[in-house]
Every structure is written in C-alpha cells, then in structure tokens.
N, C-alpha and C positions, 0 to 999 in steps of 0.2 A: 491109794489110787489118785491119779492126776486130777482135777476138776478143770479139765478143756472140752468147750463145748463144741471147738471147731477153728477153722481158721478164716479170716474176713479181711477182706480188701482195705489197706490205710486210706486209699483216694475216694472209691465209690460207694464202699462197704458192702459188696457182694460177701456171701460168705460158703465158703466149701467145707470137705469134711477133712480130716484128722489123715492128711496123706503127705508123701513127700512132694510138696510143689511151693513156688516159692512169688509167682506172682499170677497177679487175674489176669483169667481171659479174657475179661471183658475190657477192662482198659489200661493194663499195663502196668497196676501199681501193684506194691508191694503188700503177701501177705503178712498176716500177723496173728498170734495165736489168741482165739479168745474165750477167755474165762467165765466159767461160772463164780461169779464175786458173790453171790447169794448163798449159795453152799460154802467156799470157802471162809466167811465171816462167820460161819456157822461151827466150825472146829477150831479156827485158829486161836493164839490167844501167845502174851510172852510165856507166859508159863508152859504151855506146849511147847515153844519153840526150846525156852531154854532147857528141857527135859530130852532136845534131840543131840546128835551128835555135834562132836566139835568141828565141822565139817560146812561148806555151803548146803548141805542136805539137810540142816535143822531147817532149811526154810522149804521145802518140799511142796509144800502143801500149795505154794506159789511158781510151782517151776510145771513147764509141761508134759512132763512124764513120772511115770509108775516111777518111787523112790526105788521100791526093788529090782528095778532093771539097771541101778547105777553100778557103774564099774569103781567103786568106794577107793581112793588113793591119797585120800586127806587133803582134798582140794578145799580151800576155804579158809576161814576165820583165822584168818592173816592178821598181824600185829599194826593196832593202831597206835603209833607212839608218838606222844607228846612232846616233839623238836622245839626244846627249850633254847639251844645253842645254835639252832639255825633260826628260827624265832626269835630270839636277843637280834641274830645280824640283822633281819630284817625290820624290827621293829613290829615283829608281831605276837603277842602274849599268849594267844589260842592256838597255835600253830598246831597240826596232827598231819605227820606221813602215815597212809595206808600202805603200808609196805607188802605189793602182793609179789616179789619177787622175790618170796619164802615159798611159792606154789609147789608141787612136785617137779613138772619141768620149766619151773623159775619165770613163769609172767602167767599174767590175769588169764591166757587163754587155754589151761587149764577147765576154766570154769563153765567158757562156752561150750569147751568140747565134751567136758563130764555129761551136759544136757545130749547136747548132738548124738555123742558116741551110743547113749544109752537109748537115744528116737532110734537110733540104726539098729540095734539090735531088737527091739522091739518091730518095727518094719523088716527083719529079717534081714538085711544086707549082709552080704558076705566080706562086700571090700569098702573102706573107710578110706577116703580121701579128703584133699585139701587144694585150694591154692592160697598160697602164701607169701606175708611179704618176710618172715622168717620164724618169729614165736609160734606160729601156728603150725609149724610143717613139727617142729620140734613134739605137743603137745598131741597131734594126733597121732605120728608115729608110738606115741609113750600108749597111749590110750588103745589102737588098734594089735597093739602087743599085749597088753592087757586082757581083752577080748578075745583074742587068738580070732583076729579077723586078718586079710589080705590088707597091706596098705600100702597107699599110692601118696606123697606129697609133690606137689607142684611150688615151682619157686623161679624167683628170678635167678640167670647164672651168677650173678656179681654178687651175691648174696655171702654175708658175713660169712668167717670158716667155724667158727665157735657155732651158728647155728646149725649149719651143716652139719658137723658133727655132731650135733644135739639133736637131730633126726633120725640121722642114720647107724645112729649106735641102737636105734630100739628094732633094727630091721626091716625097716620101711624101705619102699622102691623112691626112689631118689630122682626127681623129673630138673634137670637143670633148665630151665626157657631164655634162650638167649632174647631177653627182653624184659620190659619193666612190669609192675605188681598189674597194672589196667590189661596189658597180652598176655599175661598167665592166666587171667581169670576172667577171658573172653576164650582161650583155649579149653578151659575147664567149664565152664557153662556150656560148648560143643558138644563138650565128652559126656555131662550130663546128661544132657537130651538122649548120647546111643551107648549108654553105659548102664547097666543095673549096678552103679555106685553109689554109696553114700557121701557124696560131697556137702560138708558140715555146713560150710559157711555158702552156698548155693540151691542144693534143692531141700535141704535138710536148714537151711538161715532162719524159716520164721524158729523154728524152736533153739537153736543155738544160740539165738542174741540174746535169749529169755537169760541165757546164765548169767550174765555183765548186773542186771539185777541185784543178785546177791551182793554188790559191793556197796548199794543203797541200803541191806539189809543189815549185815555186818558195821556201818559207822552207826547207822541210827543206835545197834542195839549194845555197841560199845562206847557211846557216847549219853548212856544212859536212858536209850528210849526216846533220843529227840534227833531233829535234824542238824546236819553245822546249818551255819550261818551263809558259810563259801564252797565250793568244792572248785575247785583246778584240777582237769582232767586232759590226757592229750589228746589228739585226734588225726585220725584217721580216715576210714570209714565214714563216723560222725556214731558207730552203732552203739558204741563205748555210754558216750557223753546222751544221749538220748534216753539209755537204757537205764544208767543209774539216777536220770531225772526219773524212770516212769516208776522206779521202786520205790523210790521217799514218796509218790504220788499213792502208792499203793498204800504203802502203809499207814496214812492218814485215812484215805477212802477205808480203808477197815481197822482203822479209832486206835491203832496202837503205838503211833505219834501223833501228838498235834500238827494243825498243819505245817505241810513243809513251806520253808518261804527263803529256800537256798537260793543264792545264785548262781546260778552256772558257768563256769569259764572254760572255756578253751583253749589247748595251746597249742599251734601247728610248726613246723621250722618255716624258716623262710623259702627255702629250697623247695616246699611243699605244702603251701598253705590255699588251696584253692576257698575253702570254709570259710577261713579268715579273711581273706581277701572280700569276699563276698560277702560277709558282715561288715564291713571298712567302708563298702561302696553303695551300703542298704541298700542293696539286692537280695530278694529269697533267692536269685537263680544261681548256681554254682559252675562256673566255667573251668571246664577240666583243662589241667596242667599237666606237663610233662615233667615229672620229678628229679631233682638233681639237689638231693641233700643227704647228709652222713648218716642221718634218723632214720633209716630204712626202715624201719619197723611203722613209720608212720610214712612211707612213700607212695601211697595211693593218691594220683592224680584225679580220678573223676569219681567220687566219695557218695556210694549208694544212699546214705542215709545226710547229705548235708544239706538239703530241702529243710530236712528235720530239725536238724541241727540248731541251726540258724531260728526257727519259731521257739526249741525250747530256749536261746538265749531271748531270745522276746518274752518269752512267758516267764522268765524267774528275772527278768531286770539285772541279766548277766552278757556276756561279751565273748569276743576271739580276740585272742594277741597274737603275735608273730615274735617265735625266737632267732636272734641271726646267729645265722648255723656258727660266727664266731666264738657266739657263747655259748653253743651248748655244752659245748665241755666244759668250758667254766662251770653248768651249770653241776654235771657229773660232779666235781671236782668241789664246790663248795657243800655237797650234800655230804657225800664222802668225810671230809674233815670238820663238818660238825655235828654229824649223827650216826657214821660210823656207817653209811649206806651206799653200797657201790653199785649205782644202779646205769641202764643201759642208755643208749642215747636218747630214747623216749621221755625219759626221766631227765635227762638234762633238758630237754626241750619244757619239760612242766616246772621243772625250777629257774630256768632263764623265764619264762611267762607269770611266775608267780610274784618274782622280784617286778617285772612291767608292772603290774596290777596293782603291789605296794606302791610304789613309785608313784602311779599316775592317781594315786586316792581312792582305786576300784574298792580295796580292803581296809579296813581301820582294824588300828590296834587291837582293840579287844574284838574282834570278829571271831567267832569259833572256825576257824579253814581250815579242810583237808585236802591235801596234795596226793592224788592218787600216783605210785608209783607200781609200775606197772609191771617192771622187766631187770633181770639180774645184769650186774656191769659186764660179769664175766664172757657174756654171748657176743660184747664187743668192744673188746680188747682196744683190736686194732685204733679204733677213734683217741684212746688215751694214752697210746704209748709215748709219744711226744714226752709226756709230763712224770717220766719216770728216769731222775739220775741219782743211780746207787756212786758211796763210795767203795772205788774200788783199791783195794791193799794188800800186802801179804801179810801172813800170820804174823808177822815181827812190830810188836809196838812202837818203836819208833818211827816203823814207817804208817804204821795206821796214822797215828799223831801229825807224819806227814803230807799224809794224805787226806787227811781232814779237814786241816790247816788249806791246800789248796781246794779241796770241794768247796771251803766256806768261804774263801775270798771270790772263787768260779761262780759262786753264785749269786755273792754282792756285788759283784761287779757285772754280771753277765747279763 
C-alpha cells in the first residue's frame, strides 16, 4: 500500500485529501503529494528494494500509489553506462549516460505515466488523457491501451511524424492543436474542469511528477548507493530537474545515501530557454516565451515548475545553460559516434550543455556526472537527416571502387 498522507499546497501548505486536483483554492499554488516519511523509514531498506522487481516499482514504497494498481510494462532501471569515449573527448573520467530511451515507448515519460495511469485507475477513470509536447502523447496512448481505457492525446499540429506515429499506433484519439505546447494545455486544463478525464500531467500532476523520482533512485542505487557528484538534466516544465533533486533528497532523509551534495544543471535550447534565461538574469521569476526551436520535446514556453527550478539550482550550487539550436545536433551526432546512442533532440540539447559546463570549469575531471538522456533519436529523424550521405553504386566492383573514390574526395573537399 502507498504511504500518502494527502496532498498539501507547495506555496501556503494547505493540505487536502487523496483526489484528483491539482492546485489550492486558497491561493493558487501547486499541489503536492505528501508522505508519511515516518512509516515509510519504517519498511524500507536496500535490501528490500533490491529484492523488488527490475522495474521503477522496486521503489514503490516511495511512489503514491498502491504497487498493485500498476499496469507493469518494464518501465524503469534503464542502463547507466560509463561513456568512456565521450568522456576521453570531453575531458571527463566519471562520465555516466542514464540512457532512459530503452523505456517501453522510448523516453523517461513512461515513468510519469506508469504513476499517473495507475492514480486513474484507482480514481476509476474511464478515459486517459494528455497534453503534449510529443513523448507524452506517445507513452499514454501505450499505457491507456494497456488498461483498456478510452484515450485522448493532445498535441501541437507541427508535431514530429515519428511521434505521431508513436501515438497513434496504440489507438489513441489523436487531437492535432493548431498551436504551440502553452494553447494545447490551456485547452486541456478547460477540458479538465468539464470532463470526467484523467489528464496525467493536469488534474492527475501532483502524482505523476512523483514518477521523474525514480531517475534519482535508479543512479544513486546503480552508482553504488551514493549520489553523482553532477547531474545534467534538460528542461522543460522544470518538473523533470526538480523531481530528481527531491529523490537524492529523499533518499538521504531516510539514511540509504549519505548526504546528497549534486549539483544541479540545466539545459534548455536557445529557441526555448525561458529557465535559463531567468537564471542568467538572477531572477526567481520566469518570463514566458514563445517557442521556436527543433527540441520540441522541450518547447514549453511558460514552465509550471521554473519558480522551482531555479531555488533547486540555488540549493545544490548548480546552473542553467543554453544550447544553440546550431549544436544540438552536433550534440545528437557526437553521442551517437562515441557511445553508440542515438538519442532525440532533447539529448542533444543536454550534451551541447554539458560540453558548456566542461568548458566553462562548471565540472572537473574527476567529477562523477550523469547526463540524463531522456528520449529515442528515432521519434526525430527529421532534425538529422542533413548528416546522412550513403555511398551510392551498382553491384559491379569497379564501379563501387568508383564511387568510393568520388564520396571520399566529395567529402574532403566538400
């Protein structure tokens, strides 16, 4: 069984009960789910955890819902691998990709919706929804097919086709919003209010963001039980980068790390950096932008959680960068060729940021740093097609030879 004692206001600290709502009446802030950490401290332990599933559900006992209400699809404990070869180019010894774009449908949201999908069931919804800026529409369609629930996803129209497809193959209603990630999910907040829907990231968010969590749970306890040193993480929302602060916080508050003393980093693209910007110009207050960059997955202009954001870089003596949208595919494109990871524009956004951070002294060499990667290359193609020239020949050796000969001069000289 969960140990949620209820859910309590971030700003005022009102606290209400165990329902689908998502901010206080009384003054506007956000809720949040809150734990009994007294009970909890009281079962946990590594040895229980490592006796659960290979799954984000070994950690259960920290998440806010009944384990047996989970729709179990192997979300979770995703490979941390030690990028030795991107690490050498960088100048960094510790390097670790969290590579969560192994998930079932191939990025970290997955893990939110696992929480989400199984609060909805629990509250008895019949339909499962989303607004998205495109991972998300993909991973609750996957999830509310699972459940044999109705499902709705919301999206921007200009939205990658790779993700589309990655939707609407599980048989989800397909919402195109001729308009950016901030009018889809002011349209879906509407729909909330006169919909008996479960909208994950909306009226169902204080317990959905609880799943981002597990990504603080998963390094600590594949890094032997400690915290890194750095975490590089993109952003968005901000709900990402907050969430896997509050988990290394957690797990120190009940003694199964020492304390954490990561720092936190950020990376936003240029095209869409309202966070970063707002860090740059030491302001807590976050002024929303109208987003025009490739990183769709990160194009959320007015970022629920970047109030937040912004304190956890104050409290672990961490940062925001800004990637220009020129290099994020560089950044694709260098992860790729030295660790054999093809991941999505999000990820090029956090290895273009993570090279800023070497560069500017943020990381030293022997720092333990993980580089969350979030999202599969495959959902966006389109941004790397540029940087693919096959040699083309016919079956006849001479002319391969031929045409070899001229690819390899076409591209010394080109």
């Amino acid at each position: 069984m969960s140990h949620v004692k209820g859910l309590r206001c971030r700003e005022c600290g009102n606290e209400y009960p165990v329902e689908p709502i998502y901010v206080c009446d009384f003054c506007f802030g956000p809720l949040e789910v809150d734990y009994d950490y007294d009970s909890i401290a009281r079962v946990i332990s590594r040895d229980r955890i490592a006796k659960g599933p290979m799954t984000m559900w070994r950690y259960h006992d920290l998440l806010p819902v009944d384990a047996g209400m989970a729709l179990e699809m192997g979300t979770g404990f995703t490979p941390l691998i030690h990028a030795k070869n991107l690490g050498g180019k960088l100048g960094l010894n510790k390097l670790y990709i969290k590579n969560d774009s192994v998930n079932p449908t191939f990025s970290f949201k997955d893990r939110v919706v696992s929480v989400a999908s199984a609060k909805a069931l629990e509250f008895e919804f019949d339909t499962l929804a989303c607004a998205s800026t495109g991972n998300l529409a993909g991973s609750v369609s996957a999830h509310g097919a699972k459940a044999g629930m109705k499902t709705v996803v919301f999206f921007p129209s200009d939205l990658e086709k790779g993700k589309i497809l990655g939707a609407g193959i599980y048989g989800a209603t397909l919402v195109a919003v001729k308009g950016n990630y901030d009018q889809v999910n002011r349209l879906c907040s509407e729909l909330a209010d006169n919909h008996r829907w479960a909208f994950v990231n909306i009226n169902l968010r204080p317990f959905y963001s609880e799943g981002s969590k597990t990504l603080a749970y998963e390094v600590a306890e594949q890094l032997g039980w400690r915290a890194p040193d750095v975490c590089v993480v993109p952003g968005a929302s901000g709900s990402l980068f907050t969430k896997i602060w509050k988990g290394f916080k957690e797990l120190t508050d009940l003694g199964l790390i020492d304390k954490a003393k990561t720092r936190m980093h950020m990376t936003q693209p240029e095209g869409c950096s309202p966070i970063a910007r707002a860090f740059e110009d030491g302001t807590p207050h976050v002024r929303p932008v109208t987003p025009d960059t490739i990183a769709k997955s990160l194009a959320i202009g007015n970022p629920a959680d970047g109030f937040y954001s912004i304190k956890t870089m104050e409290d672990t003596a961490g940062s925001a960068v800004i990637a220009p949208e020129d290099e994020i595919v560089e950044g694709i494109q260098l992860l790729a060729e030295t660790e054999g990871i093809f991941t999505e524009t999000a990820g090029g956004v956090v290895i273009s940021g993570l090279r800023k951070l070497v560069r500017s002294g943020a990381i030293k060499p022997d720092d333990v740093t993980v580089a969350y990667i979030t999202g599969n290359g495959l959902k966006t193609q389109e941004a790397v097609e540029g940087l693919i020239n096959p040699v083309y020949t016919s079956p006849d050796y001479a002319d391969f030879t031929k045409s070899m000969k001229a690819w390899e001069n076409g591209n010394k000289h080109g």
